[in-house]
C-alpha positions in Angstrom: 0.0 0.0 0.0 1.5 3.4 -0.8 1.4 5.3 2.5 2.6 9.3 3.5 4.3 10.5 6.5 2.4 12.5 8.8 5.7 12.9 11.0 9.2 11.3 11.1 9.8 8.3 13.0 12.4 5.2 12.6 12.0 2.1 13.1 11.6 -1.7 10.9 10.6 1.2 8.4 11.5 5.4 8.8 10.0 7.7 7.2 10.6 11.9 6.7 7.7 13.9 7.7 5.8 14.4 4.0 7.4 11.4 2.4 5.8 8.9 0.0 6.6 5.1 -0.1 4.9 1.4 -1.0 5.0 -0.4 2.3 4.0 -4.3 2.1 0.6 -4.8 3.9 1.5 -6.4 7.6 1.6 -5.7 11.2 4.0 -3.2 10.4 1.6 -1.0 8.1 -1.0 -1.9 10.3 0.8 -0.3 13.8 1.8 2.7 11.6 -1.9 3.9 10.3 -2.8 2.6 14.0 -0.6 4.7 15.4 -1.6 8.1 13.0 2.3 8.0 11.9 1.0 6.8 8.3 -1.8 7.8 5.8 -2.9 5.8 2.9 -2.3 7.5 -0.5 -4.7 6.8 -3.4 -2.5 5.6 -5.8 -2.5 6.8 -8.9 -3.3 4.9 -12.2 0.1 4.8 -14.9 -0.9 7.1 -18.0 -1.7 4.6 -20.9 -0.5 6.9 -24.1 -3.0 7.2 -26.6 -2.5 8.4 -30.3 -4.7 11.4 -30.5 -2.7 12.2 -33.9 -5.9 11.4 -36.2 -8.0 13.8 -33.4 -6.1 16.5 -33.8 -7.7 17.3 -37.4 -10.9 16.8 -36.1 -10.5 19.4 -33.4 -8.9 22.1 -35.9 -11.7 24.7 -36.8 -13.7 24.3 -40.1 -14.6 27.8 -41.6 -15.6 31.2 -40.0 -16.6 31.0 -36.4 -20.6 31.3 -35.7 -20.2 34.3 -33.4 -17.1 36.6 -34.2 -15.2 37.9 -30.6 -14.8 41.2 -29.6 -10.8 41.9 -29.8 -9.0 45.1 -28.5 -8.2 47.1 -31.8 -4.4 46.2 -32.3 -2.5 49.5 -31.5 -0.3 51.3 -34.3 2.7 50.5 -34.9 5.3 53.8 -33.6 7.4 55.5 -35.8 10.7 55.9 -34.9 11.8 59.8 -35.3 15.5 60.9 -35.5 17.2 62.0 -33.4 20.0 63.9 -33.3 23.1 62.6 -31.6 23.4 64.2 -27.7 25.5 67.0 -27.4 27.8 67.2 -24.1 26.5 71.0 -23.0 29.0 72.4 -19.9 27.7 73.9 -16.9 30.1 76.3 -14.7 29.1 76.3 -11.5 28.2 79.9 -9.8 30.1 81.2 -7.2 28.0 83.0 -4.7 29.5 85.7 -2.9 31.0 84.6 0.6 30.1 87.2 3.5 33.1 88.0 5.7 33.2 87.1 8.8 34.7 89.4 12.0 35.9 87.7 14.6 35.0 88.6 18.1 38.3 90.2 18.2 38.1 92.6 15.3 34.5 93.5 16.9 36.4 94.3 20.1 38.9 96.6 18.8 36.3 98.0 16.5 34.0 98.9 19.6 37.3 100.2 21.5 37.6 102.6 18.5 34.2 104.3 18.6 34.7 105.2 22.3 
């Protein structure tokens, strides 16, 4: 029987939480469902290929459909302009003037001079 993991355990057969085997039907399989260690996994049939070659024309469409669709118009197509190459333009900086600064000192002196 083809059984999943519900946790991890170790023992005559270990198994990683999530994990997917065949175990043989026994005591073993039967202490791990039991148990709630093991769930039974439907087990899915092998894909039989069929030849669907001769199908295919069948399923192509004949003619113009019955009801046309409503399509978003297609939008038109952009033209590309020229353009000229980039020209390398140079910016000077602008100096703004600095006010001067008077020390503390010159202030002093200044003062002293009024008097």
């Amino acid at each position: 029987m083809k059984v999943k993991a519900l946790i991890s355990f170790s023992g005559a057969v270990s198994m990683t939480q999530g994990q997917t085997i065949q175990v043989e039907e026994g005591e073993v399989l039967t202490g791990l469902l039991s148990c709630g260690y093991v769930e039974e996994v439907e087990e899915k049939k092998p894909y039989i290929g069929i030849d669907l070659s001769n199908v295919a024309s069948e399923l192509e469409p004949q003619g113009e459909p019955k009801q046309k669709l409503e399509t978003e118009p297609e939008p038109e197509p952009v033209e590309e302009q020229a353009t000229e190459p980039a020209t390398e333009q140079v910016v000077e900086p602008v100096a703004e003037p600095v006010a001067e600064k008077k020390s503390s000192k010159s202030k002093a002196v200044n003062a002293n001079e009024s008097k």
